[in-house]
C-alpha positions in Angstrom: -100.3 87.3 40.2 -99.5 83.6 38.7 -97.3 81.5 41.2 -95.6 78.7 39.4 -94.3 77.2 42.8 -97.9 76.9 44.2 -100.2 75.2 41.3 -102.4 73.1 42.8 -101.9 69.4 41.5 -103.9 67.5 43.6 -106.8 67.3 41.6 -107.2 66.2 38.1 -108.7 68.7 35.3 -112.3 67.2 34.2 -111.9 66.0 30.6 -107.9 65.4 30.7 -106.0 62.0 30.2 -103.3 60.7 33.3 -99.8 60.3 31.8 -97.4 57.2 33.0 -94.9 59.0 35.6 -92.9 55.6 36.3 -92.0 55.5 32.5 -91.1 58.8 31.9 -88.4 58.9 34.9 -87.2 55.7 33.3 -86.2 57.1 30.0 -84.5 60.4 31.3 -82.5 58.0 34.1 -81.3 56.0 30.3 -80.3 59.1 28.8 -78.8 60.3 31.3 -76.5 56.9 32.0 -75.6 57.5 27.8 -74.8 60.9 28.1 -72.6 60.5 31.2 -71.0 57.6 29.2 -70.5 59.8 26.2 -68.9 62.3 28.3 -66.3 59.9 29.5 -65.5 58.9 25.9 -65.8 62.4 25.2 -62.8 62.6 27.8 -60.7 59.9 27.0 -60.5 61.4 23.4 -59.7 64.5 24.3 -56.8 63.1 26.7 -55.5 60.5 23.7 -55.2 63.9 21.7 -53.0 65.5 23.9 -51.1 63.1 24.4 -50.8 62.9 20.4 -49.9 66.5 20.2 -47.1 65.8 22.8 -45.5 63.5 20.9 -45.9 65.6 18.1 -44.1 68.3 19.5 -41.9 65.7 20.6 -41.1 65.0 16.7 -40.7 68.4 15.9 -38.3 69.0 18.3 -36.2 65.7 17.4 -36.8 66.9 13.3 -35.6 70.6 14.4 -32.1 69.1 16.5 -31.6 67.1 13.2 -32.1 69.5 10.5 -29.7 71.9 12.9 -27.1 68.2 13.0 -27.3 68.7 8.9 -26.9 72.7 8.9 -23.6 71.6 11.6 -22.1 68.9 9.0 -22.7 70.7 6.1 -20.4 73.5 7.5 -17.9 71.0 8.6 -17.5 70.0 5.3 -17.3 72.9 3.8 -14.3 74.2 6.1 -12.4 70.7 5.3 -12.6 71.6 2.2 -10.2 69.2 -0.8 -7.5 69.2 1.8 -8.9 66.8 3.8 -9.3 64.2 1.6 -5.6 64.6 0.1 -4.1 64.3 3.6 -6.4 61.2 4.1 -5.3 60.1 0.9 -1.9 60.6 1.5 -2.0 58.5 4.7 -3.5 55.6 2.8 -1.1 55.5 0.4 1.5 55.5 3.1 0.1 52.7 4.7 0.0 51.0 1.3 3.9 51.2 0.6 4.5 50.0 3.8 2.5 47.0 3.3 4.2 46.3 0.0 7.8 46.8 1.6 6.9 44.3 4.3 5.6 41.9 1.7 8.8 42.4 -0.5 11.1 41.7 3.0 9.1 38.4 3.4 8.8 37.1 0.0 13.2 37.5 -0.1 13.4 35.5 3.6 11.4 33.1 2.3 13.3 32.5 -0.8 16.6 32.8 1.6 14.7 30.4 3.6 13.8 28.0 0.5 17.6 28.2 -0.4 19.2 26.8 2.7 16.7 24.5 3.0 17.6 23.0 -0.5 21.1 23.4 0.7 20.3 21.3 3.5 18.6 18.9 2.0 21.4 18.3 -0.4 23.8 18.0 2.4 21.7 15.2 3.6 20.9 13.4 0.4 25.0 13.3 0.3 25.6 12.4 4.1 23.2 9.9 2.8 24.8 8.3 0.1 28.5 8.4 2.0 26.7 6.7 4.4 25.0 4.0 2.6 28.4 3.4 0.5 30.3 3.5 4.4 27.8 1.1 5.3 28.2 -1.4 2.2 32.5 -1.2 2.4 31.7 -1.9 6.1 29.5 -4.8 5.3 31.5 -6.3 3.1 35.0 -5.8 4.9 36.3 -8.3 7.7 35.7 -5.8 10.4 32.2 -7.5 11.0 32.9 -10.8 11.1 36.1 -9.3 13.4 33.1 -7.6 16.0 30.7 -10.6 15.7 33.1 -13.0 16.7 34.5 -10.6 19.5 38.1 -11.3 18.1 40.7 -8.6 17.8 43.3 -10.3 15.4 46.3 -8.0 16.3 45.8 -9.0 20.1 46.1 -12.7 20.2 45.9 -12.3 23.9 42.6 -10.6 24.2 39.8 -11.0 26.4 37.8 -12.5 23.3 40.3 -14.2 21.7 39.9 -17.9 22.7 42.3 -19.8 20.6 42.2 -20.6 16.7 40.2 -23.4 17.0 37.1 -21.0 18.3 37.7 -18.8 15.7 37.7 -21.6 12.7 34.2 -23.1 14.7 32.8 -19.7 13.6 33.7 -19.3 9.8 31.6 -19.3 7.7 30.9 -18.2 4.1 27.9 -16.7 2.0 29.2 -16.7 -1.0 29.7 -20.2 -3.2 33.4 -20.2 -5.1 34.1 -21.2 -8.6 34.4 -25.0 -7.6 31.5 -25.6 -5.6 28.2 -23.9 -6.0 27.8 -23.7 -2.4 27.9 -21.8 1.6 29.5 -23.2 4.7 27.3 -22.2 7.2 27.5 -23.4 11.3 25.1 -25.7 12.6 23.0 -24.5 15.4 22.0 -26.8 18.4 18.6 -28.2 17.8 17.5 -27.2 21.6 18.4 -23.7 21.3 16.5 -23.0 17.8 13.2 -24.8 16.5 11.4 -23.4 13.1 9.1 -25.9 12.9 5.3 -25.5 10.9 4.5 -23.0 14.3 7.7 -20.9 14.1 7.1 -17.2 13.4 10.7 -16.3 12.8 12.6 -18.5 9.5 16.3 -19.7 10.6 18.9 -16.7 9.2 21.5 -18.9 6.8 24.1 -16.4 7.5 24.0 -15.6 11.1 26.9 -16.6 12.9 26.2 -19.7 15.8 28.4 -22.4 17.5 28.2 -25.8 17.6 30.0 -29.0 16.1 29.2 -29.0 12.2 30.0 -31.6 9.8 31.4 -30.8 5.9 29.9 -32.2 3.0 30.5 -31.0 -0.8 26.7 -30.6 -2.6 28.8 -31.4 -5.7 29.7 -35.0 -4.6 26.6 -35.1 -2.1 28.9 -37.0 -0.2 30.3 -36.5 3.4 34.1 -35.4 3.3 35.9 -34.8 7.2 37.9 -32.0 7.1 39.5 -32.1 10.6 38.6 -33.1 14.0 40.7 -35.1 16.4 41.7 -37.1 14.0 42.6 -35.1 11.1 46.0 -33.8 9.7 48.5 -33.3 12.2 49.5 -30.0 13.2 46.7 -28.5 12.1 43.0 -28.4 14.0 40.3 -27.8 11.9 36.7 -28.2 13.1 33.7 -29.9 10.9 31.5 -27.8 9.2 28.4 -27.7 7.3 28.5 -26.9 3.9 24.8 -25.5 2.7 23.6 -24.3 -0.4 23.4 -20.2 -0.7 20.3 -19.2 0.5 21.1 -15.6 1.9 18.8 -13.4 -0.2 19.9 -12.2 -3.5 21.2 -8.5 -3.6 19.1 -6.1 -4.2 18.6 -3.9 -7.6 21.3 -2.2 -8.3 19.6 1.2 -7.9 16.9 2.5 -5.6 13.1 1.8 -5.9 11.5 4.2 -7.6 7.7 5.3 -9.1 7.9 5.2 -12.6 5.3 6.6 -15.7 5.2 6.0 -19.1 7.7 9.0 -20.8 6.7 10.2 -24.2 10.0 10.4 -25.8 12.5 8.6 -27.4 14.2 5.9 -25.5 17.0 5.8 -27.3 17.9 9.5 -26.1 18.6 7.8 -22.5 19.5 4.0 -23.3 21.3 2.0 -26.0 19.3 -1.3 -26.9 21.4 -3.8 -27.9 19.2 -5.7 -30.5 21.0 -8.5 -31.2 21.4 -10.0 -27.3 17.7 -11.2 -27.2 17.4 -12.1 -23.2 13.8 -13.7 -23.8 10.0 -13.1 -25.4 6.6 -14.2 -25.5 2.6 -12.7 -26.4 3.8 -9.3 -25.5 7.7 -9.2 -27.6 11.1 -9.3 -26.7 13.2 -8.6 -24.1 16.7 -7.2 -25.6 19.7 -6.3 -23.3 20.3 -2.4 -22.7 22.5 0.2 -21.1 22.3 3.8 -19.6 23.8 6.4 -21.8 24.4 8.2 -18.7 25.8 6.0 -16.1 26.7 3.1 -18.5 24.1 0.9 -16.1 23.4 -2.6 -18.0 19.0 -3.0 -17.9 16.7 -5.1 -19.7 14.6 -3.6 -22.1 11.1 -5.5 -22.4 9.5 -4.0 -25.5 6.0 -4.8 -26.0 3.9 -4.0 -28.8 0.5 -2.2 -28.6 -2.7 -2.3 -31.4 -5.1 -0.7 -29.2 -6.2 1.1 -25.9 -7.0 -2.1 -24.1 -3.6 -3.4 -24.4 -2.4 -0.1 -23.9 -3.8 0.1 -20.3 -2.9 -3.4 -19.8 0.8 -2.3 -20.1 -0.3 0.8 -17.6 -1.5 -1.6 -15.1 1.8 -3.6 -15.4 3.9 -0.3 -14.7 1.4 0.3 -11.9 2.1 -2.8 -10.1 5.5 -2.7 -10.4 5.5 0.5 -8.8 4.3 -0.9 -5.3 7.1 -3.8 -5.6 10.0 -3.2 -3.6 11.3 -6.5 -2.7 15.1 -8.2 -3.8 12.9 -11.7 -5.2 11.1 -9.5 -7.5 12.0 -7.9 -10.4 12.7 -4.0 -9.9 11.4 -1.2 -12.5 13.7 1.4 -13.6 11.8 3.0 -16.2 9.3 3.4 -19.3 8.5 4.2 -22.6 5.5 5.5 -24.3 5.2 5.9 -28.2 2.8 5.4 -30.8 3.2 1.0 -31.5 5.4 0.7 -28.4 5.4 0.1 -24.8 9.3 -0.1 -23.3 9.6 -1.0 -19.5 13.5 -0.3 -18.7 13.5 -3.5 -15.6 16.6 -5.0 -13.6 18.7 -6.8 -15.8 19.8 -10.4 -13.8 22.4 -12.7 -15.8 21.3 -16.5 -14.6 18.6 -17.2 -17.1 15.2 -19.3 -16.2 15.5 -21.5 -13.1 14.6 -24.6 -14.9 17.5 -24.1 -17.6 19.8 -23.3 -14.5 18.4 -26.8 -12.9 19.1 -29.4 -16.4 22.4 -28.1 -16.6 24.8 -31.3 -16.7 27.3 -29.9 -14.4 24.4 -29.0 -12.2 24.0 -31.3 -8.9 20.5 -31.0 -7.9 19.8 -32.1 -4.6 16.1 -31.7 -2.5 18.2 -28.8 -0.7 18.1 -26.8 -3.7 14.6 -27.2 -3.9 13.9 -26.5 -0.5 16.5 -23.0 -1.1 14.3 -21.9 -4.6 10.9 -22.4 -3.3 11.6 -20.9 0.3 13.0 -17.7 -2.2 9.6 -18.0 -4.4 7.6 -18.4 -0.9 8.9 -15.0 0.0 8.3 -13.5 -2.9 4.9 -14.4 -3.3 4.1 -13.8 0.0 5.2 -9.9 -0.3 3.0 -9.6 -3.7 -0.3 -10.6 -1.3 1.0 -8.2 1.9 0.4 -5.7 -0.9 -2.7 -7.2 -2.5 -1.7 -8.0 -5.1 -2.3 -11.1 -7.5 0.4 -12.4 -9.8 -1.8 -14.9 -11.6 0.7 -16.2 -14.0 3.3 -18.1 -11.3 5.2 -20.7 -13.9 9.0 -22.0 -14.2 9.7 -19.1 -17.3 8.9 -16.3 -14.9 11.2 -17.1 -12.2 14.8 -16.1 -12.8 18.3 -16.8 -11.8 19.7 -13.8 -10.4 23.6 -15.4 -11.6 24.9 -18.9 -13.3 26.7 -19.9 -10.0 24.2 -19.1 -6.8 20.5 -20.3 -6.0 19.2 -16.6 -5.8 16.1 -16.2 -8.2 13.6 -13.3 -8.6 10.4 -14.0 -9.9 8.9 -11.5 -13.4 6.6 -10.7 -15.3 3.8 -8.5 -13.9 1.5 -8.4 -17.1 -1.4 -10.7 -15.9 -0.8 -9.1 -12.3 -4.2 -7.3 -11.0 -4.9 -5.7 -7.9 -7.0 -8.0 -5.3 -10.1 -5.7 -3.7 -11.9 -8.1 -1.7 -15.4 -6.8 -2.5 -14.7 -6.4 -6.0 -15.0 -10.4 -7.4 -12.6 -10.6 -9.7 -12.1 -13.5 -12.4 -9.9 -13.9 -14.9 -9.6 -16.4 -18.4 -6.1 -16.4 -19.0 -2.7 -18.0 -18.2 -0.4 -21.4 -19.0 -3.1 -24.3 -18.8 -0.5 -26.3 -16.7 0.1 -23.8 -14.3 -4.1 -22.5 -13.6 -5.9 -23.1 -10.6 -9.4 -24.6 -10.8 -11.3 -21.8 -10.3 -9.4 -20.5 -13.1 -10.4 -23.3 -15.2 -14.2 -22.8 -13.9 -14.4 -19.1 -14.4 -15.0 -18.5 -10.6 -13.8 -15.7 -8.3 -10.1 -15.7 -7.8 -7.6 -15.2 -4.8 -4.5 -15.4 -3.4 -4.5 -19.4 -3.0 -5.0 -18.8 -6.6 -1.3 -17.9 -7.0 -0.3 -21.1 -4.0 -1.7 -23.6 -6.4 0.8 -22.2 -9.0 3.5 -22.4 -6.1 2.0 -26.2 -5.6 2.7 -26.8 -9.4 6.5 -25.3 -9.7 7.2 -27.5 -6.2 6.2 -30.6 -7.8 7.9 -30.2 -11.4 11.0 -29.1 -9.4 11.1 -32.2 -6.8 10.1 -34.6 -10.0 10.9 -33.3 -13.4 7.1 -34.0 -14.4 3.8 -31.8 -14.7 1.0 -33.1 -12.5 -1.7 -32.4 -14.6 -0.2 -31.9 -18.3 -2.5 -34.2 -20.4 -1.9 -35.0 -24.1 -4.0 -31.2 -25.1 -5.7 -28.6 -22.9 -9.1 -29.6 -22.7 -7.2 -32.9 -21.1 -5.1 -30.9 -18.9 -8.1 -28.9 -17.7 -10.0 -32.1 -17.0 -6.6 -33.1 -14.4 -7.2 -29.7 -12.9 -10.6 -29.8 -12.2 -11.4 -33.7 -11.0 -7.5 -32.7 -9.1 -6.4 -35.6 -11.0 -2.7 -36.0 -9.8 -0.7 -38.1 -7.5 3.3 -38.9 -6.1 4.6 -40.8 -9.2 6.5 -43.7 -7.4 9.4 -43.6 -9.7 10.3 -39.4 -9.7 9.4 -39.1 -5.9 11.3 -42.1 -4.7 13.9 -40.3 -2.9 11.9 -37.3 -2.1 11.1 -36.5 1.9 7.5 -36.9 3.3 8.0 -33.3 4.0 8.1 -32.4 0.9 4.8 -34.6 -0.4 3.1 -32.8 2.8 4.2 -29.4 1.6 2.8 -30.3 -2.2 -0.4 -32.1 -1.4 -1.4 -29.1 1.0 -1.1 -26.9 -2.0 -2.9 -28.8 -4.6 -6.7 -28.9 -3.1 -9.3 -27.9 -5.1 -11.2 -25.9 -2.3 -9.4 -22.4 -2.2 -10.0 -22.1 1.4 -8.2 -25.5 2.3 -4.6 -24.2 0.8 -1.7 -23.0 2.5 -1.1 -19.3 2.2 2.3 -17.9 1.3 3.1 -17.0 5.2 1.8 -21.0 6.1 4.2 -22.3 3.4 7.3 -19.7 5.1 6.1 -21.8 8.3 6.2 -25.4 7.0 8.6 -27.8 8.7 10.1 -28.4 5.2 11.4 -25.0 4.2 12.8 -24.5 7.6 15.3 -26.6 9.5 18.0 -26.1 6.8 21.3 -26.9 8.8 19.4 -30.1 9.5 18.4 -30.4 6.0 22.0 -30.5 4.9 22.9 -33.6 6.7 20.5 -35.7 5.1 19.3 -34.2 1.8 22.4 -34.9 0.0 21.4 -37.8 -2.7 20.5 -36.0 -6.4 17.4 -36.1 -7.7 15.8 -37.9 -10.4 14.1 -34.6 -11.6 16.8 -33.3 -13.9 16.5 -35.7 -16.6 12.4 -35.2 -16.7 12.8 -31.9 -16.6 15.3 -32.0 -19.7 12.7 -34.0 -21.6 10.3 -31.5 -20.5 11.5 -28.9 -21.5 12.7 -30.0 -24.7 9.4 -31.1 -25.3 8.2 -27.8 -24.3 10.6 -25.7 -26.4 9.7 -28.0 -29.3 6.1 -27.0 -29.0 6.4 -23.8 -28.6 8.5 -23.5 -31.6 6.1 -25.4 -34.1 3.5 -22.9 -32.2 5.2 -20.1 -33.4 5.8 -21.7 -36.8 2.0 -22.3 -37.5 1.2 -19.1 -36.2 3.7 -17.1 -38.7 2.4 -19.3 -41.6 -1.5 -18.4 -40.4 -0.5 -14.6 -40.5 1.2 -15.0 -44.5 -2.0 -16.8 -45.3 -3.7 -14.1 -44.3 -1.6 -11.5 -45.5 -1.5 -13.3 -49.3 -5.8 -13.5 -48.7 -5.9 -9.7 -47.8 -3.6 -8.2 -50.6 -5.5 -9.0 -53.9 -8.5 -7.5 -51.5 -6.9 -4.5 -50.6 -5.0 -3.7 -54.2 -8.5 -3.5 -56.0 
């Protein structure tokens, strides 16, 4: 019987090959590291799918709750039915009205609201007018001079009241009468008050001070005692000043106000009176005029227009005029627009050009009235550059007399006027050749010491009666300008203060930078100091005969200017028409 357990191995068969144990055992050990390897992967995958199928069960559970969530809704939706909308329906819409009556409630309190607030504004516009016309009837009754003086006339023994001497050393008056063109103004001591060329605040002509004064008529220009210890007997009258008006001059007689061009017809508001011709020029004619409505007397400056250029030019004017709110410059009240016209409706003042005012026979210019205008012009000027803005065409025809009988004046004329922007250079090529600054004459960059040259000008014509630079044509007269050819004729400025020849020859320098501005020339020791002024700057000046030469001269040339120009236009108008009828 065959024993498998017990073959003999230990010898080798004769004729058989010996086989390589050590490799053998080496390749089952591989396979069997592979297979055990395989079995773990085999593992893993089978794990990764179980977990698979949990999750898939985990889906079909979530997919069966949710399709049992639709079965759910569907139902409710089906047992709600149409009625549930209408009743949702039905609360909107209640909602809705509600909303709507709420917004009707507030839109009728706000127009009760808008209504008493009109109310109330009218109630203050009025309280405002009663108040400014209280205000004026107080101003112009006795009751202040009664509280500035502290007197209280119907108790003679108040505590105030010191005698009627006192209350004579305080009169004064700012208003000149029909005999004498002038104010009597108190002298104030010279330790108490000092508006010298570093003084920030001008003296007030009309403020009420003490002091001894003496009285001298501006007519005569002569010192006349009225009183003192020993005057008249049984009555005591101290001295006083007597000083020319230089309170400002009332303002417009209506408020300032913004004005643009209307496109209508003036004459549906104002009645132009056509024949009362207040003054022209390049631009047309200024006719006298009066409110239809209020029966308020204007000036009417009607000024023709060709084109869109000129057009704006008038626009710019109107602009301007609209930032000016100041009682020594004209006042706009309204304007015009139509298709050859441009009307601007101004402040109508009664006095006529200064210089006409000044040549008058019965007129007794002193350097006192010079000292008054230019201080006036000063001011003006110097609230056109607080506003930056340029007048550019200062002369003696654009400064007006606001009355024939006191020194207030009001400078015009806005038309050349531009808007200074300092980093926008600006240059201009127009104006009166007398009257234009050298970088005028040069084409440069102009400023305001632009417009204090001018101011130099009008001070020395007015202290003299002559034109510094005026040469025998303009290309002469621009020369003078330029090489600042000019000097104190010894003859015109023989009785004219130092003062004043500082005050001129600080205006006339050909370097811009080197000028006084408008606030340095408010400052100068010769428009301040007036009560002292008075004493001393009595004699009349020689300028009012130049000045009547002048401007007879002038009117003469501007006449035969106006003659030649009329016969250029016929000769042109008899060229055209054989032109034009072919």
């Amino acid at each position: 019987m065959y024993e498998g357990g017990k073959l003999d191995n230990t010898g080798i068969p004769p004729g058989a090959m010996k086989k390589p144990t050590n490799s053998l055992l080496t390749c089952l050990g591989g396979m069997e590291v592979k297979l055990n390897k395989l079995e773990a992967k085999v593992e893993q995958i089978a794990c990764s799918q179980t977990e698979v199928l949990k999750r898939l069960d985990v889906v079909c559970q979530s997919m069966g709750t949710l399709e049992k969530d639709l079965a759910r809704s569907r139902k409710d939706r089906g047992s709600r039915g149409a009625g549930g909308d209408l009743a949702l329906f039905s609360e909107v819409r209640v909602l809705c009205g509600e909303t709507v009556a709420l917004l009707k409630n507030l839109q009728q309190e706000g127009k009760w609201q808008r209504e008493k607030i009109e109310g109330i504004e009218s109630s203050v516009s009025a309280a405002d007018k009663l108040w400014g016309y209280v205000g004026e009837v107080f101003k112009s009754s006795k009751i202040v001079e009664f509280i500035l003086k502290g007197i209280v006339p119907w108790r003679k023994q108040g505590l105030l009241y010191s005698g009627e001497e006192e209350v004579s050393e305080h009169h004064f008056r700012c208003s000149p009468t029909d005999d004498q063109r002038a104010v009597e103004l108190p002298v104030e001591d010279e330790k108490d008050t000092d508006y010298g060329l570093g003084s920030q605040a001008p003296p007030d002509p009309c403020r009420l001070s003490e002091g001894p004064a003496v009285n001298f008529s501006t007519e005569q220009g002569e010192a006349l005692p009225t009183g003192g210890d020993g005057g008249v007997k049984g009555s005591r009258k101290p001295k006083e000043v007597t000083l020319k008006n230089d309170c400002p001059p009332l303002p417009a007689p209506f408020e300032h106000r913004i004005v643009s061009a209307k496109q209508v017809p003036m004459g549906t508001y104002y009645a132009v009176k056509p024949n009362e011709v207040l003054g022209g020029g390049r631009f047309g004619q200024v006719h006298k005029c009066a409110e239809l409505s209020s029966g308020l007397t204007l000036a009417a400056k009607i000024i023709k227009v060709k084109g869109m250029r000129e057009r704006d030019e008038v626009k710019n004017e109107i602009g301007v005029m609209n930032q000016l709110n100041h009682v020594n410059l004209i006042q706009l009240y309204d304007a015009f627009e139509s298709r050859t016209n441009l009307t601007l409706i101004m402040e109508y003042v009664e006095g006529g050009e200064l210089f006409d005012r000044i040549v008058d026979e019965n007129y007794h210019l002193t350097e006192l009235d010079a000292i008054v205008f230019m201080r006036q012009i000063c001011q003006g000027v110097q609230y056109l550059h607080q506003q930056y803005i340029l007048h550019l065409d200062l002369k003696p025809e654009n400064i007006l007399c606001v009355n024939s009988t006191g020194n207030q004046i009001k400078i015009i004329d806005f038309g050349l006027a531009r808007k200074y922007r300092p980093r926008e250079k600006l240059k201009v090529n127009f104006g009166t050749p007398e009257f234009l600054a050298p970088e005028v004459v040069n084409y440069d960059f102009v400023s305001f010491p632009t417009d204090m040259w001018s101011v130099g000008v009008i001070t020395y014509m007015l202290l003299s009666g002559l034109s510094p630079f005026l040469g025998d044509n303009d290309a002469e007269t621009m020369s003078n300008i330029l090489h600042a050819n000019w000097d104190f004729d010894s003859d015109a400025f023989e009785l004219v203060s130092e003062e004043a020849k500082d005050f001129i020859s600080r205006l006339l320098i050909p370097a811009k930078c080197s000028r006084l501005s408008a606030t340095g020339c408010m400052k100068h020791t010769w428009l301040n100091n007036l009560e002292d002024k008075a004493k001393f700057h009595r004699v009349r000046l020689k300028s009012q005969v130049k000045l009547q030469r002048y401007l007879a001269a002038h009117r003469k040339w501007k006449k035969h200017f106006y003659v030649v120009t009329a016969a250029n236009r016929l000769k042109r108008f008899r060229q055209d028409r054989p032109t034009n009828s072919v």
